[in-house]
C-alpha positions in Angstrom: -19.3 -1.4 -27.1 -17.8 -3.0 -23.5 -17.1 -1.0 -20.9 -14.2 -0.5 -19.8 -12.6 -2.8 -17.0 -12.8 -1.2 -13.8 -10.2 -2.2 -11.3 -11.0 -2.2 -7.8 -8.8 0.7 -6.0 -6.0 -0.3 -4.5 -5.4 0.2 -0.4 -1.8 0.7 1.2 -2.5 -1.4 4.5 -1.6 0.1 8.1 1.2 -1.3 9.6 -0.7 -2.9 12.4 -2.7 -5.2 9.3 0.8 -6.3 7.8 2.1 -7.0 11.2 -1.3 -9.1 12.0 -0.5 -10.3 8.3 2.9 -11.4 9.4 2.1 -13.4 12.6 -1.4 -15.1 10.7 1.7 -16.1 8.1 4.1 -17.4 10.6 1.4 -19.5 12.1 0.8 -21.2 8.6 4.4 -21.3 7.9 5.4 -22.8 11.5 5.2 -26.3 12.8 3.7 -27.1 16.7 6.7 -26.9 18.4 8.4 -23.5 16.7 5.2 -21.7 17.2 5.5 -22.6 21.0 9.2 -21.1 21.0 7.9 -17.4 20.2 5.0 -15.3 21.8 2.9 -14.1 18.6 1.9 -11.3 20.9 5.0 -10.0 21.6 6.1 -10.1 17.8 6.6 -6.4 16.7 8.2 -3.9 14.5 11.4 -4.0 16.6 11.7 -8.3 16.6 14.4 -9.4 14.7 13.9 -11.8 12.4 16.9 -14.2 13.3 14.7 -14.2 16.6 11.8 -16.3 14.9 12.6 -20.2 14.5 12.6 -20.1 10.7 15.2 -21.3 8.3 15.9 -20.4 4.4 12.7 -22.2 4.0 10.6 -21.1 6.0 11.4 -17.3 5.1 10.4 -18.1 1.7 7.5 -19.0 2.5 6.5 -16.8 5.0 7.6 -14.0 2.3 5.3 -15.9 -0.4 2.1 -15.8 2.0 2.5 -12.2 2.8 2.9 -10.8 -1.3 -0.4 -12.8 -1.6 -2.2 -11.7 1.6 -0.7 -8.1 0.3 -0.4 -8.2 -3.5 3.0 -7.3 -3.6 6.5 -8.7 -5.1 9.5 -9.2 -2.3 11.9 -10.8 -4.0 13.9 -13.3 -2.6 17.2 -11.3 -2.1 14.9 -8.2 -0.7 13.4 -11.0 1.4 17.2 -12.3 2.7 18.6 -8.6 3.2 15.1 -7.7 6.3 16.7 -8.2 9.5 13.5 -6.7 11.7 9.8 -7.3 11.4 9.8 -3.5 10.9 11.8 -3.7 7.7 9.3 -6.5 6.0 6.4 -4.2 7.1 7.7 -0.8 5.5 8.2 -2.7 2.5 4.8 -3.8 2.2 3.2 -0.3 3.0 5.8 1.0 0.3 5.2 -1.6 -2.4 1.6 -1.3 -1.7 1.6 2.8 -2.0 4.1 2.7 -5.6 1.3 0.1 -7.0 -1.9 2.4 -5.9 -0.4 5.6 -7.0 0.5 3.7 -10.6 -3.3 3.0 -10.7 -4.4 6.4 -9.7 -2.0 7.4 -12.9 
């Protein structure tokens, strides 16, 4: 008989790992000269996202890199309607906590 699958548990990140998440993903997502436009550093919960040099684009995939760095689904109106770097976080950690309690069920 097999034994049964065991899947590995599933963490809700803190919101300083999503917001590390976020700026790792903007430097993937950004060319040269819009990553020199914006201090990483200074990108926080509070930094809007019509602040950041990215277009339609860009968002998308900025939003792609962080469901896979995070294993969640934003879809792409959720990911239109975040105006702060706050709101895309909150989301994560929320996403993330729904799918772990689902696999704690």
């Amino acid at each position: 008989m097999a034994e049964p699958t065991s899947f590995p548990a599933v963490r809700v990140p803190e919101a300083d790992e999503v917001l590390t998440g976020l700026r790792d993903a903007l430097t993937g997502v950004l060319d040269a000269s819009d990553l020199a436009k914006i201090d990483l550093g200074a990108v926080g919960p509070d930094t809007p996202l019509l602040s950041l040099p990215i277009d339609s684009l860009a968002l998308m995939e900025l939003m792609t890199r962080i469901e896979d760095a995070f294993r969640v689904y934003i879809p792409e109106d959720r990911a239109y309607a975040f105006t702060t770097v706050g709101e895309v976080i909150d989301y994560v950690r929320t996403k993330a906590a729904a799918k772990a309690a689902r696999k704690r069920s």
